[in-house]
PDB file of N, H, CA, C and O in Angstrom:
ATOM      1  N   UNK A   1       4.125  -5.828   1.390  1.00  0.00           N
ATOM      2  CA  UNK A   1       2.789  -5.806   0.848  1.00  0.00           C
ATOM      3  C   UNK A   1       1.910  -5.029   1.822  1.00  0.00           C
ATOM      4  O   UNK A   1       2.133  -5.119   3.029  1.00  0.00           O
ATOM      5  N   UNK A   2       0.890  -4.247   1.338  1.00  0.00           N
ATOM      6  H   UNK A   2       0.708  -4.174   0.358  1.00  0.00           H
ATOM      7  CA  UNK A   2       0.214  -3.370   2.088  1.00  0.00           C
ATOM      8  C   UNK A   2      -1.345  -3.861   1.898  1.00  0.00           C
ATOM      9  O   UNK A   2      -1.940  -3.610   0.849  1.00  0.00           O
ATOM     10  N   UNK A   3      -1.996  -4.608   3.023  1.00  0.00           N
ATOM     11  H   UNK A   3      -1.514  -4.812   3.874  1.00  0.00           H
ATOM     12  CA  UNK A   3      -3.119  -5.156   2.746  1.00  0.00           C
ATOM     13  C   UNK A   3      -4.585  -4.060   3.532  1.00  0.00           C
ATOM     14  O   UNK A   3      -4.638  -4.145   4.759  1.00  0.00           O
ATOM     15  N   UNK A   4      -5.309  -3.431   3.079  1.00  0.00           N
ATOM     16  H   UNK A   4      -5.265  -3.362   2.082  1.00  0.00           H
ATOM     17  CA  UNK A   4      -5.937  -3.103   4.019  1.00  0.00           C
ATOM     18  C   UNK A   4      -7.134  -3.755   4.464  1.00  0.00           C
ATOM     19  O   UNK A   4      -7.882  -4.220   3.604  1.00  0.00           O
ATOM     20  N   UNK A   5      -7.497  -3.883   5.957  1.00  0.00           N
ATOM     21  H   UNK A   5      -6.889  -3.505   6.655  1.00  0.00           H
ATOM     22  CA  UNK A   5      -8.563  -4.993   6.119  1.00  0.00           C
ATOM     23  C   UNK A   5      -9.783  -3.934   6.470  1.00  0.00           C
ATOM     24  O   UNK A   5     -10.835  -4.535   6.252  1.00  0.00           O
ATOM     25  N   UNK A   6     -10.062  -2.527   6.951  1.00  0.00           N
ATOM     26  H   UNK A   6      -9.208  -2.039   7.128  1.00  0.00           H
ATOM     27  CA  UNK A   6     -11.263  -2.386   6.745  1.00  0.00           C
ATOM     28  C   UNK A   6     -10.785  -0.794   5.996  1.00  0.00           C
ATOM     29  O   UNK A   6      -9.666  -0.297   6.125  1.00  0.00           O
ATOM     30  N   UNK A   7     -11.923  -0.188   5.216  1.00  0.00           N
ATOM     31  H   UNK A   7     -12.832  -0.591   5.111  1.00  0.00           H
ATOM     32  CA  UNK A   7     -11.699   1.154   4.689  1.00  0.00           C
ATOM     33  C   UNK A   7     -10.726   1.201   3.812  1.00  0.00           C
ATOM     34  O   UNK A   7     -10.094   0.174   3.561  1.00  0.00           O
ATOM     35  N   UNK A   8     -10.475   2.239   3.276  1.00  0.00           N
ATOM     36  H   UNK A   8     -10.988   3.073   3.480  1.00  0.00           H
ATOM     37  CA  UNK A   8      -9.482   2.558   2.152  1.00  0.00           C
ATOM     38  C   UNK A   8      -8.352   3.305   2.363  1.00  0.00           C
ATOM     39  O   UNK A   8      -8.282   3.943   3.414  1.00  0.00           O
ATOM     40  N   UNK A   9      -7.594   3.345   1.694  1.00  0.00           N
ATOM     41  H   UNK A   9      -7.651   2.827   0.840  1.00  0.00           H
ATOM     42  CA  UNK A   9      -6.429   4.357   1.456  1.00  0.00           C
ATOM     43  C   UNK A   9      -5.595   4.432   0.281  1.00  0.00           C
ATOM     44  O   UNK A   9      -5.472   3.496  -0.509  1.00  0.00           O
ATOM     45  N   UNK A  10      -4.909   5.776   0.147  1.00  0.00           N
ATOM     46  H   UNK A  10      -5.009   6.537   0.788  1.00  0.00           H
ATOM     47  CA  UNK A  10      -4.172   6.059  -1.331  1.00  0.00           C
ATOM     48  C   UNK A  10      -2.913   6.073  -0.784  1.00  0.00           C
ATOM     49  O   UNK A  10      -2.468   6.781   0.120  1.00  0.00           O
ATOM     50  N   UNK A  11      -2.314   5.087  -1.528  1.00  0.00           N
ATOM     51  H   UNK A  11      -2.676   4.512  -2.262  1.00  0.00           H
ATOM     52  CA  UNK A  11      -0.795   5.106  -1.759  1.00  0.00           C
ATOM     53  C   UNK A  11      -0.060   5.878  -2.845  1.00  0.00           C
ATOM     54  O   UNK A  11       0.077   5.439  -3.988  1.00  0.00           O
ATOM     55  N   UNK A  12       0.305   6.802  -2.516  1.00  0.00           N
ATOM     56  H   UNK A  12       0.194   7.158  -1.588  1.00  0.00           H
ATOM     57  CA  UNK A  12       1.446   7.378  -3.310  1.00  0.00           C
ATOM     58  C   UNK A  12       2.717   6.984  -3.648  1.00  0.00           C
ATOM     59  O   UNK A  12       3.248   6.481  -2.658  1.00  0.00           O
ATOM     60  N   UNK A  13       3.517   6.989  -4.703  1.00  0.00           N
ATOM     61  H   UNK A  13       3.086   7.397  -5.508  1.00  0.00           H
ATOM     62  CA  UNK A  13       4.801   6.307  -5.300  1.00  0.00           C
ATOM     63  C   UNK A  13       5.549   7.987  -5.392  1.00  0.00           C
ATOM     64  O   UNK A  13       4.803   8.918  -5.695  1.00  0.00           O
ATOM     65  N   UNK A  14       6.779   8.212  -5.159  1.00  0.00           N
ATOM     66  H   UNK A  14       7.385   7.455  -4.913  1.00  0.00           H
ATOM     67  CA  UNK A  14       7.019   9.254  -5.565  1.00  0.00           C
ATOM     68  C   UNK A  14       8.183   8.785  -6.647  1.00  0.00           C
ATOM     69  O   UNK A  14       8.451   9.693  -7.434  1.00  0.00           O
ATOM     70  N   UNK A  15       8.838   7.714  -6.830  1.00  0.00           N
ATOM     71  H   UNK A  15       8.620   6.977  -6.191  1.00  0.00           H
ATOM     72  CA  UNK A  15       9.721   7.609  -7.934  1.00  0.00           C
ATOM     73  C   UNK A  15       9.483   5.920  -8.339  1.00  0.00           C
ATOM     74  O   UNK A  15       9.826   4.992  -7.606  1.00  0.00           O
ATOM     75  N   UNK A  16       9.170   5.852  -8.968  1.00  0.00           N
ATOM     76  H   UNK A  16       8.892   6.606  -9.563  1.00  0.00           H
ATOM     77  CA  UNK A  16       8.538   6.742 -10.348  1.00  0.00           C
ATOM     78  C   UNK A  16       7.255   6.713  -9.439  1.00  0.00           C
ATOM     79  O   UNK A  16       6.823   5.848  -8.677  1.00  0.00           O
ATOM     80  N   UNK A  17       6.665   8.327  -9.890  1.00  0.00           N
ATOM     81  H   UNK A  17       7.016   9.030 -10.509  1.00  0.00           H
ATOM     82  CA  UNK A  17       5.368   9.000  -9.547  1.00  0.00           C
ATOM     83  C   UNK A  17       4.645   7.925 -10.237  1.00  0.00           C
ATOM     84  O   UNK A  17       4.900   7.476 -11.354  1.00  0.00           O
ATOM     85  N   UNK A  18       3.505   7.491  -9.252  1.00  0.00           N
ATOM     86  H   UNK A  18       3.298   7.856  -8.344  1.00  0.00           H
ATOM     87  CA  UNK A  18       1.597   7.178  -9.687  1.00  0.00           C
ATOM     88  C   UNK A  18       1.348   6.898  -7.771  1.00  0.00           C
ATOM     89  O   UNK A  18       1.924   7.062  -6.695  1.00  0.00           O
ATOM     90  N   UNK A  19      -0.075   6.319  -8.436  1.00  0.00           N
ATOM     91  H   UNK A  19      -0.543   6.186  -9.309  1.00  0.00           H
ATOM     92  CA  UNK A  19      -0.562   6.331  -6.771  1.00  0.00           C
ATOM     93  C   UNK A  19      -1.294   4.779  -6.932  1.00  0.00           C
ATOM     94  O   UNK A  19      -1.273   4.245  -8.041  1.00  0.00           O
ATOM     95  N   UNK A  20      -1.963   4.063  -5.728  1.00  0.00           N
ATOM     96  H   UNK A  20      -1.981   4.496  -4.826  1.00  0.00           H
ATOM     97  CA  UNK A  20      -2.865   3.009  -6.048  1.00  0.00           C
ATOM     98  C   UNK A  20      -4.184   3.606  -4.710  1.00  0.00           C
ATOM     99  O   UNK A  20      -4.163   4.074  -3.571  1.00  0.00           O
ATOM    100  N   UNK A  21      -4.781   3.376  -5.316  1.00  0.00           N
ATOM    101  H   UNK A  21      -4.798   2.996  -6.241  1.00  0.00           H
ATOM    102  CA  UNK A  21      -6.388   3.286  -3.897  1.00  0.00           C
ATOM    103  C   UNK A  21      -5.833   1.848  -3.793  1.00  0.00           C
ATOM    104  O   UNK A  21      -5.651   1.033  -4.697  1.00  0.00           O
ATOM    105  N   UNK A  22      -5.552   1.712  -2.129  1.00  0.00           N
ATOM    106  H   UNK A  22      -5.700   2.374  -1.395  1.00  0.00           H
ATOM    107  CA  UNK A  22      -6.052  -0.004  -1.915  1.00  0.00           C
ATOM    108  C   UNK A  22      -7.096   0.382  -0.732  1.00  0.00           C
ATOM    109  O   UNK A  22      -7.315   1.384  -0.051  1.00  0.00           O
ATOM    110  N   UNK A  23      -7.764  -1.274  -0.871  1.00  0.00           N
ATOM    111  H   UNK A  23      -7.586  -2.088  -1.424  1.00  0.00           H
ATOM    112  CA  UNK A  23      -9.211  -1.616  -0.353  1.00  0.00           C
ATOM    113  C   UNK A  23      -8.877  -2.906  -0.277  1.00  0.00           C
ATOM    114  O   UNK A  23      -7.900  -3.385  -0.854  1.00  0.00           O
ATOM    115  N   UNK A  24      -9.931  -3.747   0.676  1.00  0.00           N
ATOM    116  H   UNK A  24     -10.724  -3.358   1.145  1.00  0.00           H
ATOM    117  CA  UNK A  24      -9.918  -4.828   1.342  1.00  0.00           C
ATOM    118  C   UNK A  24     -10.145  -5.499  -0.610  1.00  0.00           C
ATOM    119  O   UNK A  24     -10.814  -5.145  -1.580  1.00  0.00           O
ATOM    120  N   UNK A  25      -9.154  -6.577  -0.313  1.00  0.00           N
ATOM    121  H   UNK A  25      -8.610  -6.864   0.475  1.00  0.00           H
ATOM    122  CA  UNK A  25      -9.109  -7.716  -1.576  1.00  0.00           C
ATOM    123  C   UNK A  25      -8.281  -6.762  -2.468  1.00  0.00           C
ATOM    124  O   UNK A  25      -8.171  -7.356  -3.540  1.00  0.00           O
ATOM    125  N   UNK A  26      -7.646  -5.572  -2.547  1.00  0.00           N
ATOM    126  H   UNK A  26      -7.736  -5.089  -1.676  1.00  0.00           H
ATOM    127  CA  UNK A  26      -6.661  -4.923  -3.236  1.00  0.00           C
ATOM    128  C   UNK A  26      -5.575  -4.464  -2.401  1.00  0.00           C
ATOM    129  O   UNK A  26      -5.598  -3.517  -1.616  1.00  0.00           O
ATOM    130  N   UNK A  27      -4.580  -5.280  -2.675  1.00  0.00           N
ATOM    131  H   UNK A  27      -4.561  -6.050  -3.313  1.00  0.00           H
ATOM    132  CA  UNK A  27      -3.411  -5.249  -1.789  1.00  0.00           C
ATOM    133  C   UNK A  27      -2.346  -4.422  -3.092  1.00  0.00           C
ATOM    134  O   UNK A  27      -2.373  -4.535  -4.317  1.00  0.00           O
ATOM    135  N   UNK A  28      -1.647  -3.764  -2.370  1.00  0.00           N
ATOM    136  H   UNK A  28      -1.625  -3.672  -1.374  1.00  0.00           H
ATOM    137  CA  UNK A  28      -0.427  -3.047  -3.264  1.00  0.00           C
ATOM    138  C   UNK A  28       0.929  -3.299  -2.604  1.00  0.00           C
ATOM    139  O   UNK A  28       1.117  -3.418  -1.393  1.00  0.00           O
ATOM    140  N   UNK A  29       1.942  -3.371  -3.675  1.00  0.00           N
ATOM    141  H   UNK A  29       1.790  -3.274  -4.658  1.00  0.00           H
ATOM    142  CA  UNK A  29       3.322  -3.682  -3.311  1.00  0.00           C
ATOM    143  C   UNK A  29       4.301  -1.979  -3.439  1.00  0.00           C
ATOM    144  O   UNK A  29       4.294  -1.111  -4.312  1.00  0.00           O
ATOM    145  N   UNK A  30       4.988  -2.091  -2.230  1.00  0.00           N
ATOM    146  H   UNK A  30       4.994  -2.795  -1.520  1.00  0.00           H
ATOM    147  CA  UNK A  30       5.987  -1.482  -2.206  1.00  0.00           C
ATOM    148  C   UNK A  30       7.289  -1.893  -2.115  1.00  0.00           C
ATOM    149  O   UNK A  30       7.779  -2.267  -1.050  1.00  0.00           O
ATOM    150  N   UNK A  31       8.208  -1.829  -3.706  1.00  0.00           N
ATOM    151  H   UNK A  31       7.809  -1.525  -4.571  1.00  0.00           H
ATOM    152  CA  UNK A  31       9.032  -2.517  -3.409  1.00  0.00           C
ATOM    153  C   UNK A  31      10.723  -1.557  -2.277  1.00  0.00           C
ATOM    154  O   UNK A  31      10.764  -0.348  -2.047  1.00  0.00           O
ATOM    155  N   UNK A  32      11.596  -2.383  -1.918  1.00  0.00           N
ATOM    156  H   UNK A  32      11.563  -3.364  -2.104  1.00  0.00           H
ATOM    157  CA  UNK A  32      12.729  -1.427  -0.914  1.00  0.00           C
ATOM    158  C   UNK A  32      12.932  -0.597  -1.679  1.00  0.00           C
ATOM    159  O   UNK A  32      12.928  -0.529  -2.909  1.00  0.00           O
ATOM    160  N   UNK A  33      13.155   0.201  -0.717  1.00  0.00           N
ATOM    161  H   UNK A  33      13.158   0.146   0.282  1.00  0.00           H
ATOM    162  CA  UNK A  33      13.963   1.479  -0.993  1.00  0.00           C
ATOM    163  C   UNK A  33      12.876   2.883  -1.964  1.00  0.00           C
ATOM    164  O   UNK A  33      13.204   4.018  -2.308  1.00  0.00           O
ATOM    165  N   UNK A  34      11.458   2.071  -2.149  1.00  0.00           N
ATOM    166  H   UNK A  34      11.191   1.149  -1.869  1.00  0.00           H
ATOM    167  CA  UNK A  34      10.991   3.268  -2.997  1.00  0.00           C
ATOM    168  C   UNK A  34      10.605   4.116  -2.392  1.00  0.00           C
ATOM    169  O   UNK A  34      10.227   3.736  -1.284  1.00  0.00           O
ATOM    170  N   UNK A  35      10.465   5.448  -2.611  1.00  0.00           N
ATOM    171  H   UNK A  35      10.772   5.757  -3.511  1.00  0.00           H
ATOM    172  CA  UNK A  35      10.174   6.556  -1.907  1.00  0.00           C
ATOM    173  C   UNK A  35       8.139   6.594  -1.866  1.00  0.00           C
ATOM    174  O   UNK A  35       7.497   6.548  -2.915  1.00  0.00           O
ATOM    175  N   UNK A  36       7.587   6.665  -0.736  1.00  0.00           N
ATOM    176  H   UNK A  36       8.108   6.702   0.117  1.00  0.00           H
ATOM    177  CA  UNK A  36       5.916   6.948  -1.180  1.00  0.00           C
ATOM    178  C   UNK A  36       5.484   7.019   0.273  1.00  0.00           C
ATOM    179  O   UNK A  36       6.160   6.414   1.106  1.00  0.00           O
ATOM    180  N   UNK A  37       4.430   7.696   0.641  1.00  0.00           N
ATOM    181  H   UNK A  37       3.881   8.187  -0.036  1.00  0.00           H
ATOM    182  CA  UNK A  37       3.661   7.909   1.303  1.00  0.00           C
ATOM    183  C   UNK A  37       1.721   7.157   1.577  1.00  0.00           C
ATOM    184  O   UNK A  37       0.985   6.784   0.664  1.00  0.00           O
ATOM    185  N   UNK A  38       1.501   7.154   2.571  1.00  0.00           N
ATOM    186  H   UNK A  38       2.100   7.457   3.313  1.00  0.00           H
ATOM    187  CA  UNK A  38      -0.106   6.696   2.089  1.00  0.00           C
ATOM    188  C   UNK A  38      -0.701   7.655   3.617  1.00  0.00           C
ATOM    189  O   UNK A  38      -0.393   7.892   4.785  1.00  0.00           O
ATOM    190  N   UNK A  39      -2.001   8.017   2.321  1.00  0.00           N
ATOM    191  H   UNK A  39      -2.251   7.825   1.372  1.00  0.00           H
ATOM    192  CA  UNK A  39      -3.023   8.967   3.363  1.00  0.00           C
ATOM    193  C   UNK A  39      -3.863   8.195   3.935  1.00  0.00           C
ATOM    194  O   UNK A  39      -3.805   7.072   3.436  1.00  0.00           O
ATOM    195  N   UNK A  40      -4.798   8.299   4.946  1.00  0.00           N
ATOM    196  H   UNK A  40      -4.845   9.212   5.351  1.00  0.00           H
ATOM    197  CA  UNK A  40      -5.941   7.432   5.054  1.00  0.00           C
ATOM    198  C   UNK A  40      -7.058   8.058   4.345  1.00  0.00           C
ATOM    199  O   UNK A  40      -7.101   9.285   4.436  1.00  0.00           O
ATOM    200  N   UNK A  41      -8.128   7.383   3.542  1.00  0.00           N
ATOM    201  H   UNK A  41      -8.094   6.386   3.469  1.00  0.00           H
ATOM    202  CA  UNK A  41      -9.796   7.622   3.559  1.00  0.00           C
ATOM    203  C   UNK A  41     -10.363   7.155   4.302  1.00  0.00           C
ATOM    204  O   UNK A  41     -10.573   5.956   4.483  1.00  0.00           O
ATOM    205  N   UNK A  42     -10.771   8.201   4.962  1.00  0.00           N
ATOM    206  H   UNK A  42     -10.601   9.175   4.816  1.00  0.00           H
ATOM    207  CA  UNK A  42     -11.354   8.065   6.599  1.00  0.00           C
ATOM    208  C   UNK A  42     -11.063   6.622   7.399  1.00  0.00           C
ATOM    209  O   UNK A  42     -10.270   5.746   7.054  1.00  0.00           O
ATOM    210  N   UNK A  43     -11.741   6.633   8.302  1.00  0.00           N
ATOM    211  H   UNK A  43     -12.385   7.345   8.582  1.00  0.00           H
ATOM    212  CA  UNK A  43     -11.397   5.370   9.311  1.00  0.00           C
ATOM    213  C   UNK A  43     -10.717   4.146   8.417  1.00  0.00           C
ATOM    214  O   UNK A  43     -11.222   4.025   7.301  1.00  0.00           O
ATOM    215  N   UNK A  44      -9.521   3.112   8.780  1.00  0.00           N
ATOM    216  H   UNK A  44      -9.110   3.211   9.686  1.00  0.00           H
ATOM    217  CA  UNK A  44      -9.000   2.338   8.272  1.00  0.00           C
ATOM    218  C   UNK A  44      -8.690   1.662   8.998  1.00  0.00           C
ATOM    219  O   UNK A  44      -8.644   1.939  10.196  1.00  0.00           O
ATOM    220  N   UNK A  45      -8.333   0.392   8.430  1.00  0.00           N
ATOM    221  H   UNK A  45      -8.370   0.166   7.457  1.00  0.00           H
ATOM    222  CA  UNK A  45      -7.532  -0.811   9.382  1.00  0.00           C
ATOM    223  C   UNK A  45      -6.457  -1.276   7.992  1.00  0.00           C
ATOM    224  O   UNK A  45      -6.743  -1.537   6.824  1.00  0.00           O
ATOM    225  N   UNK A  46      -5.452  -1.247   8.544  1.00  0.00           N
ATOM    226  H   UNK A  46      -5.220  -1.035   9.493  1.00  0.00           H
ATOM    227  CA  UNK A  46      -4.393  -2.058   7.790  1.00  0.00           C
ATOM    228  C   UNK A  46      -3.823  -2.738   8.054  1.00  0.00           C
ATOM    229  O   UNK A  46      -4.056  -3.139   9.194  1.00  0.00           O
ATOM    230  N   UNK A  47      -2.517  -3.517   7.229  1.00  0.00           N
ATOM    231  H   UNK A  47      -2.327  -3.190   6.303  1.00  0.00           H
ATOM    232  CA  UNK A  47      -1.764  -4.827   7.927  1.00  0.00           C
ATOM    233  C   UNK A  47      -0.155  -4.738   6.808  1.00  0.00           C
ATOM    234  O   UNK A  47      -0.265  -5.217   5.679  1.00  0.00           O
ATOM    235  N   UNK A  48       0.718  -4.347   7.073  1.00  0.00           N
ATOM    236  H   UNK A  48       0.807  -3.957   7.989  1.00  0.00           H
ATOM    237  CA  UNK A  48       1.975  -4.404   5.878  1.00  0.00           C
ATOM    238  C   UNK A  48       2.692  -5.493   6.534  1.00  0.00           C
ATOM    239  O   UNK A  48       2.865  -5.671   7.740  1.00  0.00           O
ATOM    240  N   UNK A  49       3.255  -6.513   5.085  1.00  0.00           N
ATOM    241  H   UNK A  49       3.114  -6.369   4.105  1.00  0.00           H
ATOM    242  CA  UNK A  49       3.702  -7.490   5.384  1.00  0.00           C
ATOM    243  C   UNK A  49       4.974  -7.425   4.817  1.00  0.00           C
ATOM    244  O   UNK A  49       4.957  -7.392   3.587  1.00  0.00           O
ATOM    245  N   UNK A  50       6.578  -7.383   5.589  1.00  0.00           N
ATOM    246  H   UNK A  50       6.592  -7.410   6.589  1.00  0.00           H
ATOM    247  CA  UNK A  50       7.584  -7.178   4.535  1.00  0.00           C
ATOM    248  C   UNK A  50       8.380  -8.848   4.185  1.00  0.00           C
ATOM    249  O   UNK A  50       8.500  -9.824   4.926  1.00  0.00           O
ATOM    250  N   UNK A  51       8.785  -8.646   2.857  1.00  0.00           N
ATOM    251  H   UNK A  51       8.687  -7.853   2.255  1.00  0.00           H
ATOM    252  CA  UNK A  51       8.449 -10.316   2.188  1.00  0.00           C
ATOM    253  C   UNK A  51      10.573  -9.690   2.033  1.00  0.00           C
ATOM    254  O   UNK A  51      11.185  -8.646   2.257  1.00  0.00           O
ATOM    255  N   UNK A  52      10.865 -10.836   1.629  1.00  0.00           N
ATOM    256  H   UNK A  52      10.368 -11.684   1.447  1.00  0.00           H
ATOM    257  CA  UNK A  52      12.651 -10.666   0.811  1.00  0.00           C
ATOM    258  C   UNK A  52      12.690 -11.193  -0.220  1.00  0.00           C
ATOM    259  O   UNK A  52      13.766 -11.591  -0.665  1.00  0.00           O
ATOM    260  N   UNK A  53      11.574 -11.342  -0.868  1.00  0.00           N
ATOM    261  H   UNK A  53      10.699 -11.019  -0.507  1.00  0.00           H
ATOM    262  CA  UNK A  53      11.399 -11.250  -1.991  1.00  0.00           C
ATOM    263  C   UNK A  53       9.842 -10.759  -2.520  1.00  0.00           C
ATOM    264  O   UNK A  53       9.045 -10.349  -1.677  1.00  0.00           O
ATOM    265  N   UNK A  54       9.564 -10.807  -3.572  1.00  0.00           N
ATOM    266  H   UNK A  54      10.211 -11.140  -4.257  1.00  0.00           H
ATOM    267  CA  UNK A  54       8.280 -10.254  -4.404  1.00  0.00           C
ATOM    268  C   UNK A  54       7.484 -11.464  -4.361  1.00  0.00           C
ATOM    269  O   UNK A  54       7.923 -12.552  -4.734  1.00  0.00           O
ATOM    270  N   UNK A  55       5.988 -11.230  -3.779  1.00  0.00           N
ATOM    271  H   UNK A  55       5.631 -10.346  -3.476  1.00  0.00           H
ATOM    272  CA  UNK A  55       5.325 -12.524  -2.817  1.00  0.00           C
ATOM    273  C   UNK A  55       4.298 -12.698  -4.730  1.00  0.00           C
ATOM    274  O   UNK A  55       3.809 -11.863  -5.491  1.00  0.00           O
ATOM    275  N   UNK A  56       4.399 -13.994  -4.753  1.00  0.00           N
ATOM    276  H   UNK A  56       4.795 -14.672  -4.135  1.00  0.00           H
ATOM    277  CA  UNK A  56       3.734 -14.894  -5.893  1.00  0.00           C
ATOM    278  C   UNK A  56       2.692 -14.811  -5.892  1.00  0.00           C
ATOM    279  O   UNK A  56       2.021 -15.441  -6.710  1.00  0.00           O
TER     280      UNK A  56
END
């Protein structure tokens, strides 16, 4: 799970292609093995949490 705690950023998915903006209170999941990248929007703070399973 990719939580960010201050500022934003875009996560990219490359299979299957889309993207998410996360922001503080919008957390996005990356599940194993997917291919994606994330840029920053400007200054950021983040926190990725890896779970062994898909967190409820």
């Amino acid at each position: 799970m990719v939580e960010v705690i201050e500022g934003r950023m875009r996560l990219v998915f490359l299979d299957p292609p889309g993207e998410a903006i996360v922001s503080p209170g919008h957390s996005a999941v990356v599940l194993p093995d997917q291919p994606h990248y994330a840029e920053p929007i400007g200054a950021m703070r983040m926190c990725i949490t890896f779970h062994d399973s898909l967190p409820g």
